[in-house]
C-alpha positions in Angstrom: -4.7 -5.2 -13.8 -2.1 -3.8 -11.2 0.3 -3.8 -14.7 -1.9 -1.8 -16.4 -2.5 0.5 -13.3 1.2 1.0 -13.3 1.9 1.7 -16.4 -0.8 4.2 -16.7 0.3 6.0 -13.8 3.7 6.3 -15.0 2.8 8.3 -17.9 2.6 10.7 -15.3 6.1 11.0 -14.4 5.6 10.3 -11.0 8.1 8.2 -8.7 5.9 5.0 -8.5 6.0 2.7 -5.5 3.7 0.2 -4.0 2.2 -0.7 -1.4 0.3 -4.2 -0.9 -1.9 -6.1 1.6 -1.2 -9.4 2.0 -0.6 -12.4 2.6 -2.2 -13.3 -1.0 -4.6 -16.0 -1.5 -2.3 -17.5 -4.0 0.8 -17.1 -1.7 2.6 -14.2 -3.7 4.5 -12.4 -1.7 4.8 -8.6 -2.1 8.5 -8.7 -3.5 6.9 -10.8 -6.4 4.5 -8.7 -6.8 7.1 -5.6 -6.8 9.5 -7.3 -8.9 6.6 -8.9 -11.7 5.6 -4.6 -12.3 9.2 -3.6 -11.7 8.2 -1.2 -9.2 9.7 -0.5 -5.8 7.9 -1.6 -3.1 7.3 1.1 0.0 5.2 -1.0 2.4 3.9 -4.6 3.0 1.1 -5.4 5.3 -0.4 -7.6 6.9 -4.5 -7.7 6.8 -6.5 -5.1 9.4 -8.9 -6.9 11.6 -12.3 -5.7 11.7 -11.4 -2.9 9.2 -14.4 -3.5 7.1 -16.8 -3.6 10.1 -15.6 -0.3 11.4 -16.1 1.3 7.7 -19.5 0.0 7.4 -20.3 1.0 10.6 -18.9 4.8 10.0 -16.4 4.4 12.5 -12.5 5.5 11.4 -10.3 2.8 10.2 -8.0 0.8 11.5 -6.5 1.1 15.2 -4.0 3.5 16.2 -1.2 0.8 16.2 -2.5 -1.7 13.9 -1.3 -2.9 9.9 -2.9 0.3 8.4 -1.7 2.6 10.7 1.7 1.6 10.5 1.8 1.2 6.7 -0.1 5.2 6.5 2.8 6.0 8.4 5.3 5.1 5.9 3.4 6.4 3.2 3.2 9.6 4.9 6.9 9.3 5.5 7.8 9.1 1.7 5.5 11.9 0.5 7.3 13.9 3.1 10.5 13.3 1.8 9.9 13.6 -2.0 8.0 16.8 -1.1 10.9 18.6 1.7 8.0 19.1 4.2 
């Protein structure tokens, strides 16, 4: 599914990279995962604790310094590169 995802979106023309939550159930690591769609990886994390709770409960996601925080944070980081702002 991810390969088709990928593919899809690069019909776009868009700089593709990825970003995966982890670890796996099978054990994959993100570089495998990167490498198998031969596309760069941006950011690896680590499951958020309690993240679906606070959704369902209408509260924001994530904690200020936790996995999803950090990895929106590198996101953020790259579209302000590839955009000059």
């Amino acid at each position: 599914a991810a390969a088709r995802v990928a593919a899809r979106l690069a019909e776009y023309g868009g700089r593709l990279r990825l970003a995966v939550r982890g670890p796996s159930p099978g054990g994959i690591a993100a570089e495998e995962i990167a490498r198998a769609l031969d596309v760069p990886l941006l950011v690896a994390m680590r499951p958020e604790p309690g993240l679906a709770r606070s959704v369902e409960a209408g509260r924001a996601p994530g904690r200020p310094r936790g996995p999803l925080a950090a990895a929106a944070r590198t996101v953020l980081a790259e579209l302000a590169q590839l955009t000059g702002v």
